[in-house]
C-alpha positions as CSV (number, residue, x, y, z in Angstrom):
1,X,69.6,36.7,-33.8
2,X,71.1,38.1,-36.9
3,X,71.4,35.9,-40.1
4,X,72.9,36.0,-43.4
5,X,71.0,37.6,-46.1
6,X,69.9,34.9,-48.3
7,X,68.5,34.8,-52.3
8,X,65.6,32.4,-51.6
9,X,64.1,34.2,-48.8
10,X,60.8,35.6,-49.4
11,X,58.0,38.6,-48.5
12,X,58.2,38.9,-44.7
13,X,54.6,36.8,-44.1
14,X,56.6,33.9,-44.9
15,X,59.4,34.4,-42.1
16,X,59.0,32.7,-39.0
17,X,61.1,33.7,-35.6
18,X,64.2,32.3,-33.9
19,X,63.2,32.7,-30.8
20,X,64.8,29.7,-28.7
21,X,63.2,27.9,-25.8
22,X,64.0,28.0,-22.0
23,X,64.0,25.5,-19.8
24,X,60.0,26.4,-19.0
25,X,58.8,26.4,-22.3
26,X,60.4,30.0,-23.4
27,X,58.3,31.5,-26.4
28,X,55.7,29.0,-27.7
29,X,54.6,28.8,-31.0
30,X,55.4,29.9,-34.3
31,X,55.4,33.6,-34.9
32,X,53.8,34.7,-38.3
33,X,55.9,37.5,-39.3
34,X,59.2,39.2,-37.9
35,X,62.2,41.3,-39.1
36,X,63.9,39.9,-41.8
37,X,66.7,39.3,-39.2
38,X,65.3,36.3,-37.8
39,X,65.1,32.6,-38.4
40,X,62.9,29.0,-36.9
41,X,65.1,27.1,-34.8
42,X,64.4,23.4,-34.8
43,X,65.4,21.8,-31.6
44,X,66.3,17.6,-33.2
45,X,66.6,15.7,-30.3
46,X,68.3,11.6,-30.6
47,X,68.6,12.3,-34.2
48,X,71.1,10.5,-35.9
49,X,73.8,13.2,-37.8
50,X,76.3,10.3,-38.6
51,X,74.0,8.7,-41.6
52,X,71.4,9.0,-44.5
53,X,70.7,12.6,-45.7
54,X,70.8,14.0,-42.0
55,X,74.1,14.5,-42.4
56,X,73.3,17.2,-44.4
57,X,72.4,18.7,-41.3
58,X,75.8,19.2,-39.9
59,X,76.3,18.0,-36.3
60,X,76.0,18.6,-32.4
61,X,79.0,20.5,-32.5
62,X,78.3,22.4,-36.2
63,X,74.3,22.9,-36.7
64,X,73.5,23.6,-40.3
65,X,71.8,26.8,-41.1
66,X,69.5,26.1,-43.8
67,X,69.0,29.4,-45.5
68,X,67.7,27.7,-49.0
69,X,63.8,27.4,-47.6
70,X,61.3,30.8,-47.8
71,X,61.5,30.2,-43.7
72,X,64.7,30.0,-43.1
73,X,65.6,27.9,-39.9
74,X,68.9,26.5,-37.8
75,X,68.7,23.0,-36.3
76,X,69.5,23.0,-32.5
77,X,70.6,19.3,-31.4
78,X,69.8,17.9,-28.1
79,X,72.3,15.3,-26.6
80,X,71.9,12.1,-27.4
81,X,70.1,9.6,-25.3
82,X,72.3,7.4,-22.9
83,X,72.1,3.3,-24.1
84,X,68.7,1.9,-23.4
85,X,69.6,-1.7,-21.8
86,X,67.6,-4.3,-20.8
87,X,67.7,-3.7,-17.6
88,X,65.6,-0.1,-17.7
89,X,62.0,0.3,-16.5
90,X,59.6,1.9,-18.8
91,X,59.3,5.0,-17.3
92,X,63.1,5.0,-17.3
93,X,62.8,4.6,-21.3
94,X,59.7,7.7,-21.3
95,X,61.9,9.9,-19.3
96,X,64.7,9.9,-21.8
97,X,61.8,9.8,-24.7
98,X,59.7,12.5,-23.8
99,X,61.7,14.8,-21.9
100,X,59.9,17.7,-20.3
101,X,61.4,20.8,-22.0
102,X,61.9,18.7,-24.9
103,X,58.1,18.8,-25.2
104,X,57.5,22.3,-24.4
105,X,59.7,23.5,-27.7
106,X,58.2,25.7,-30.5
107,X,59.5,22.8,-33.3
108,X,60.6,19.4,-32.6
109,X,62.3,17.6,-35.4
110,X,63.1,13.9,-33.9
111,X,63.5,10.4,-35.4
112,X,62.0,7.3,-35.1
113,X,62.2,4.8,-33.4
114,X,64.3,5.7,-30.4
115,X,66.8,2.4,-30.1
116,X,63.4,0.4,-29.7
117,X,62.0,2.7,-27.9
118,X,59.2,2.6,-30.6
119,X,58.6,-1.5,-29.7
120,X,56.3,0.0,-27.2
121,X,52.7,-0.1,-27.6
122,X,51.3,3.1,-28.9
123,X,48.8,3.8,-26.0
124,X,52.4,3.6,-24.2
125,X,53.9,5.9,-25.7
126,X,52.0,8.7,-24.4
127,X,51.1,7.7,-21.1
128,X,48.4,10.9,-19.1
129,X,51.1,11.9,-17.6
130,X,53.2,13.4,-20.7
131,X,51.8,16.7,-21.6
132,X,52.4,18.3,-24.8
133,X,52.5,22.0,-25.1
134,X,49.4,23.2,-27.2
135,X,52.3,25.3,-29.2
136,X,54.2,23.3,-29.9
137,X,54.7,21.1,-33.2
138,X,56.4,17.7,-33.7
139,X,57.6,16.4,-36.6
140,X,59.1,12.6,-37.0
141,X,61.6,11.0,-39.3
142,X,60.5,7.6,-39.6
143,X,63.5,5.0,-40.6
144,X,61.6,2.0,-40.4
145,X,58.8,0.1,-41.4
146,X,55.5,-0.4,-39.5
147,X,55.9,-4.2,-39.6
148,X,58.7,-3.6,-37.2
149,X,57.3,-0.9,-35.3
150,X,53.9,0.0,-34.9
151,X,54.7,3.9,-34.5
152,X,56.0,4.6,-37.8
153,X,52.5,5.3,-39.1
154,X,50.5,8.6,-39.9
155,X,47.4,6.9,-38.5
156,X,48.9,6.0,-35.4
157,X,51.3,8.8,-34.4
158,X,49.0,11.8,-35.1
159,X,46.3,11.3,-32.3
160,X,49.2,10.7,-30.2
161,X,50.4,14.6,-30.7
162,X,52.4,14.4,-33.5
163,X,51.7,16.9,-36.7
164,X,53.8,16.3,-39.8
165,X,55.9,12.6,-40.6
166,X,58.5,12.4,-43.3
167,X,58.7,8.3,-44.0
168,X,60.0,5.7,-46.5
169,X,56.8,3.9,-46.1
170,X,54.4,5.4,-48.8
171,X,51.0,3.8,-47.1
172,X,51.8,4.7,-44.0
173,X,51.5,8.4,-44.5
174,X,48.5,11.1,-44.6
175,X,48.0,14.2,-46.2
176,X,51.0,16.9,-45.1
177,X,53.4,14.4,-44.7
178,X,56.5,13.5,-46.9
179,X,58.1,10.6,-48.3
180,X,61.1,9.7,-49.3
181,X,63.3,7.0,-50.7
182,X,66.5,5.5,-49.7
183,X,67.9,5.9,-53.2
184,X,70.8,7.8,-51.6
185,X,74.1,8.9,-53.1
186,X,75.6,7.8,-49.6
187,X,74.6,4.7,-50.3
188,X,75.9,4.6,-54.1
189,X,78.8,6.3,-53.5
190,X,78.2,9.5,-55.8
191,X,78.4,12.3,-53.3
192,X,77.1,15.6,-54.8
193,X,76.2,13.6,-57.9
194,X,73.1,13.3,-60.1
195,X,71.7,10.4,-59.2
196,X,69.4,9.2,-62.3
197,X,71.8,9.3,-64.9
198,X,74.0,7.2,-63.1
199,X,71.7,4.3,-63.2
200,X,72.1,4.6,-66.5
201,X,75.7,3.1,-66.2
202,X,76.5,-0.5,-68.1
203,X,76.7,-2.9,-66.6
204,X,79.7,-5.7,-66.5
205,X,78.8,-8.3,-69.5
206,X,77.6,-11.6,-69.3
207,X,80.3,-13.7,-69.9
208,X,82.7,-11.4,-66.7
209,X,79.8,-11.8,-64.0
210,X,80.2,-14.6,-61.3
211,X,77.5,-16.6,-62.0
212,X,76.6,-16.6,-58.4
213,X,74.2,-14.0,-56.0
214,X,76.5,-11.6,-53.6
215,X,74.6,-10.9,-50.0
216,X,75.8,-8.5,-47.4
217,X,73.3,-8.9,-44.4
218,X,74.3,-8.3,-40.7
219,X,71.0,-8.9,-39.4
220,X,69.5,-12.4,-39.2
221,X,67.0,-12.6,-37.3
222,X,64.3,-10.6,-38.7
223,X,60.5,-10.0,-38.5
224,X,60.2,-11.1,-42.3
225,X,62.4,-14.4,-42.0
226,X,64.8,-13.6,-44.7
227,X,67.1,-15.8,-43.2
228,X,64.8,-19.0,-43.3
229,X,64.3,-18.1,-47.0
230,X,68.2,-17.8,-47.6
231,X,69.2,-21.1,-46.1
232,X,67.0,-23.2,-48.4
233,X,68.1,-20.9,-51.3
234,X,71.6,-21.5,-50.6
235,X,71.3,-25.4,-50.7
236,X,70.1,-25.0,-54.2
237,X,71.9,-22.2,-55.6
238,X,75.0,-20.7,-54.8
239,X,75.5,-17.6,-52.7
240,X,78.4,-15.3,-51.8
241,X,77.6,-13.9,-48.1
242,X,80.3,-11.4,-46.9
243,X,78.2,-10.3,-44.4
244,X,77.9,-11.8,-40.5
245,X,74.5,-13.2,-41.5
246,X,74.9,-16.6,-43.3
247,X,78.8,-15.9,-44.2
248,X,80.5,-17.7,-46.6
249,X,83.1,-15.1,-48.0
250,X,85.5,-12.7,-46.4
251,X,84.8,-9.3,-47.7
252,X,88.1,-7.6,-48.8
253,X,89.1,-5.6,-46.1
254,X,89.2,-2.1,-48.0
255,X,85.7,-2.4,-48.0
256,X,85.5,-2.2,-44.4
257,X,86.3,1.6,-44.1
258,X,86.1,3.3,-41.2
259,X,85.5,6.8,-40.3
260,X,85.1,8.0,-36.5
261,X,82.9,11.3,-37.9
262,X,80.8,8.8,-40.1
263,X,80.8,5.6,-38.4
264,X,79.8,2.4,-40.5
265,X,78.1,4.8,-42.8
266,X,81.2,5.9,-44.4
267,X,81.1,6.3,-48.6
268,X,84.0,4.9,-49.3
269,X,82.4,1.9,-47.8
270,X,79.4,1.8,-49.5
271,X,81.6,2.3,-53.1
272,X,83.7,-0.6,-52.1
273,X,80.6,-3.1,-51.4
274,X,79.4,-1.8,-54.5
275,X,82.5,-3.0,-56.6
276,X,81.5,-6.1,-54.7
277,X,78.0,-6.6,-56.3
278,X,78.6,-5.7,-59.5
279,X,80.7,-8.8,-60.4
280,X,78.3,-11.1,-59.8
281,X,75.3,-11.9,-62.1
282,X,72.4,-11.5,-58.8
283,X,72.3,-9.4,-55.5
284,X,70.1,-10.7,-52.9
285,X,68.2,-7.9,-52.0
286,X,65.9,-9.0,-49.2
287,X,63.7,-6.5,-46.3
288,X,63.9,-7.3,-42.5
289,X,60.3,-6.5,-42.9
290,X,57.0,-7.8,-45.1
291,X,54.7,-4.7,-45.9
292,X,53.0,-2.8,-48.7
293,X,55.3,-0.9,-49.9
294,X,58.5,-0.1,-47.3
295,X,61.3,-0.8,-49.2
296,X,65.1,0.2,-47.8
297,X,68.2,0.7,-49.9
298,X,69.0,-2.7,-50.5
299,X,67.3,-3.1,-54.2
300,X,68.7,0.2,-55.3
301,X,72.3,-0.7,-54.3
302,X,71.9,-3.5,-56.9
303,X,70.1,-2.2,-59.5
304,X,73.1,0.8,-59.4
305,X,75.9,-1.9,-59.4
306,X,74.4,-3.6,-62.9
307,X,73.5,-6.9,-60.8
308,X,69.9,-8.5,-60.7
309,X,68.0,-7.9,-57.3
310,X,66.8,-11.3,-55.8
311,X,63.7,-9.4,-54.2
312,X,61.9,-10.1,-51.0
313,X,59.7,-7.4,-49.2
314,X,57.2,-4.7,-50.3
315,X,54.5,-7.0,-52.4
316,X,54.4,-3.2,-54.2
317,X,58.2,-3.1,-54.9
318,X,57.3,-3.3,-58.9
319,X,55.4,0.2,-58.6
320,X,58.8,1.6,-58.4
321,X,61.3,0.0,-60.0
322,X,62.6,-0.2,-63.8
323,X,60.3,-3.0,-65.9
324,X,61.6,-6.3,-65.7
325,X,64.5,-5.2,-63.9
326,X,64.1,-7.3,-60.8
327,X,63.4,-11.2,-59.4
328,X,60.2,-11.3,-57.1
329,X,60.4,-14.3,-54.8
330,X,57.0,-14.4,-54.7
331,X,56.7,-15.2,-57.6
332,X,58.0,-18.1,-57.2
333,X,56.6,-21.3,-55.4
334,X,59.6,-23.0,-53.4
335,X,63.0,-21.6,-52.8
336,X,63.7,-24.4,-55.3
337,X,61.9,-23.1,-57.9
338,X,63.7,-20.3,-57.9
339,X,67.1,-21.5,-58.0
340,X,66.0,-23.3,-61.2
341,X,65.0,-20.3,-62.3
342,X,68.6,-18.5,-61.8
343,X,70.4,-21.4,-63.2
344,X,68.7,-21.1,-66.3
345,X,69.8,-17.3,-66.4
346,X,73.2,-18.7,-66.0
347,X,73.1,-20.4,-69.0
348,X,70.9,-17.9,-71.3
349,X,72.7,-14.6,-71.9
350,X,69.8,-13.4,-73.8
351,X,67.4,-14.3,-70.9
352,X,70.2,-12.5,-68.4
353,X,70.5,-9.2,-70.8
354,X,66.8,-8.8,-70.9
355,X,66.9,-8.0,-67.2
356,X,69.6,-5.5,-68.2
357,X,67.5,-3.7,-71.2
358,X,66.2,-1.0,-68.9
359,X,69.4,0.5,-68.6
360,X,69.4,1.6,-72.2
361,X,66.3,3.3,-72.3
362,X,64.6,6.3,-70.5
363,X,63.9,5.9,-67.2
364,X,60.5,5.6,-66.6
365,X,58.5,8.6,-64.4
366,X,57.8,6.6,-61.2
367,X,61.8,6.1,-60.8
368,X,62.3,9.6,-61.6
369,X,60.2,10.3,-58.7
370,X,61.9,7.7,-56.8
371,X,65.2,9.1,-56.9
372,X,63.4,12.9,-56.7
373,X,62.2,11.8,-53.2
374,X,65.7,10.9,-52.2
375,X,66.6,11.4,-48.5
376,X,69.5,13.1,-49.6
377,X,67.0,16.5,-50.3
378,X,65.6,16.0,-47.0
379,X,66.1,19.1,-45.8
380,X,63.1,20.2,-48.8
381,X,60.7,18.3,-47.1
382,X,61.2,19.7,-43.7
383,X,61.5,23.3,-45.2
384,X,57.9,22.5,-46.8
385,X,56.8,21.0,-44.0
386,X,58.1,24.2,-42.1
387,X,56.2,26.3,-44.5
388,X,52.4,24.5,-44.1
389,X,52.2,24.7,-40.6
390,X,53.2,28.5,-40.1
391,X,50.7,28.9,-42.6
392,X,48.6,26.8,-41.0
393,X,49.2,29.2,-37.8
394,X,48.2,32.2,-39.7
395,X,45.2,33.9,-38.6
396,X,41.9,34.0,-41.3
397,X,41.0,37.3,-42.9
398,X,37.5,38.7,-41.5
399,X,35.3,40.0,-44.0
């Protein structure tokens, strides 16, 4: 159908077609070149609109036409999946995973991992029954980490049928796919913000902080066994939880904002736990996972709010973060040993203010690129994504 006219659209060979699907497949594939009237639709089945940078993408009820890409392209959303319980067969959980006509569409644009859908075993997934239409072209959004489910990996999703992945785990992905970072301003509370200056802010001085570590976890039992970890710790060093997990604090109540268009992941919420961390000296900032390099918001929320991260996950996590800005658990050899080690930051403002220094100079490049790969441009990396395979789909000149 008609669109707007748009200043980033380019030549014609770089316009793909709107064309949506039918029930039986419709119009397959992705046309080269049409008018300059038409658009890609991009059907987004059980993704999630109510967090992260997808909610740049509107809603159900008010799809966001992206007109900023050289393809311009709508995103059509599916309804979302009834509860998967206990109680439901496989095939039930298939059958509301791999729906027929979902298969059949041009340009599928669906996220990971499905309410544990994804817990399956690969060869599962896509059992000789499910048929993919040779047209058609997947893409996946994947939220977690591979330590939790298998199927968040290039390596393992591809022979399966799917073409492109855009994933916060760097190792996980292949050539054509995208990553990005949870450096969000959702998460820090600066919507339409620059984000990398903003790091930049000082921090609360030594002798304000709570010489204490503040800890807002929900989740405790985890693949990664955080919460073994944080019990020790918290016999030998003392820790404010406000979360479920552990709790030892209330949280005040006006950070527990809620929205019924945003759900839990409301901003105002996010700002508020924020004002939380930054009084105290440390943030535990602890992965449900153990990997490479997966790494969540959790760090970043801390390093924003001025506190030191207390950090337990990607055994990579120093590739991307600020020198000497953070505490590895690792590299430490008890939970004991590191509580000594905070207690004498307590005590040493000099020894506390070096782990401060890197907010006073310029950022390094790797967390430029950290916060460039945010998922609040996702959108970018599905318009680029978008891009390579109707290229790809372009027929070779014959000489």
């Amino acid at each position: 159908g008609p669109r707007p006219s748009s200043p980033y659209t380019s030549s014609p060979s770089l316009r793909a077609s709107g064309h949506a699907s039918s029930d039986d497949g419709g119009v397959h594939g992705l046309p080269l070149e049409v008018d300059s009237g038409s658009y890609l639709n991009v059907y987004c089945p059980y993704i999630r609109t109510d967090g992260e940078g997808l909610r740049l993408f509107g809603s159900e009820s008010n799809p966001l036409f992206v007109d900023s890409c050289p393809i311009p392209f709508t995103l059509e959303y599916g309804p979302p999946p009834p509860p998967v319980t206990k109680t439901m067969t496989l095939a039930d959980k298939l059958k509301l995973a791999y729906d027929p006509v979902i298969l059949k569409r041009p340009l599928v644009f669906t996220q990971g991992p499905f309410h544990g859908w994804f817990k399956l075993q690969p060869a599962q997934l896509f059992p000789s029954s499910t048929k993919k239409h040779p047209s058609s072209r997947w893409i996946l959004f994947a939220s977690e980490s591979s330590a939790n489910y298998e199927a968040m990996c290039s390596s393992v999703l591809k022979p399966l049928g799917f073409d492109r992945m855009i994933g916060l785990e760097e190792s996980c992905l292949q050539e054509g796919d995208s990553w990005v970072t949870r450096v969000s301003s959702l998460y820090l509370g600066t919507q339409g913000e620059t984000l990398a200056p903003k790091f930049r802010r000082h921090p609360i001085p030594f002798t304000e902080k709570i010489p204490k570590a503040s800890m807002l976890y929900s989740n405790c039992q985890t693949s990664s066994r955080r919460e073994d970890y944080l019990r020790e710790l918290m016999t030998q060093f003392p820790i404010d939880s406000a979360g479920s997990c552990l709790n030892t604090v209330k949280l005040d109540e006006a950070a527990k904002v809620h929205d019924e268009n945003l759900g839990w992941r409301n901003p105002k919420s996010f700002l508020n736990k924020l004002h939380f961390h930054e009084k105290y000296m440390f943030t535990v900032a602890m992965e449900n996972s153990l990997t490479l390099d997966f790494f969540d918001e959790k760090v970043w929320v801390a390093l924003f709010a001025g506190s030191i991260p207390i950090y337990r996950g990607a055994s990579k996590i120093r590739d991307y973060v600020p020198r000497n800005s953070i505490i590895v658990t690792s590299d430490f050899s008890s939970p004991s040993d590191l509580a000594a080690h905070l207690l004498e930051i307590t005590r040493n403002e000099t020894l506390y203010n070096s782990y401060m220094q890197w907010k006073y100079e310029p950022l390094s490049p790797i967390f430029e690129l950290v916060v460039e790969k945010s998922i609040d441009h996702i959108h970018s990396f599905l318009c680029q994504i978008i891009v390579e395979l109707v290229a790809e789909r372009r027929p070779r000149p014959s000489f």
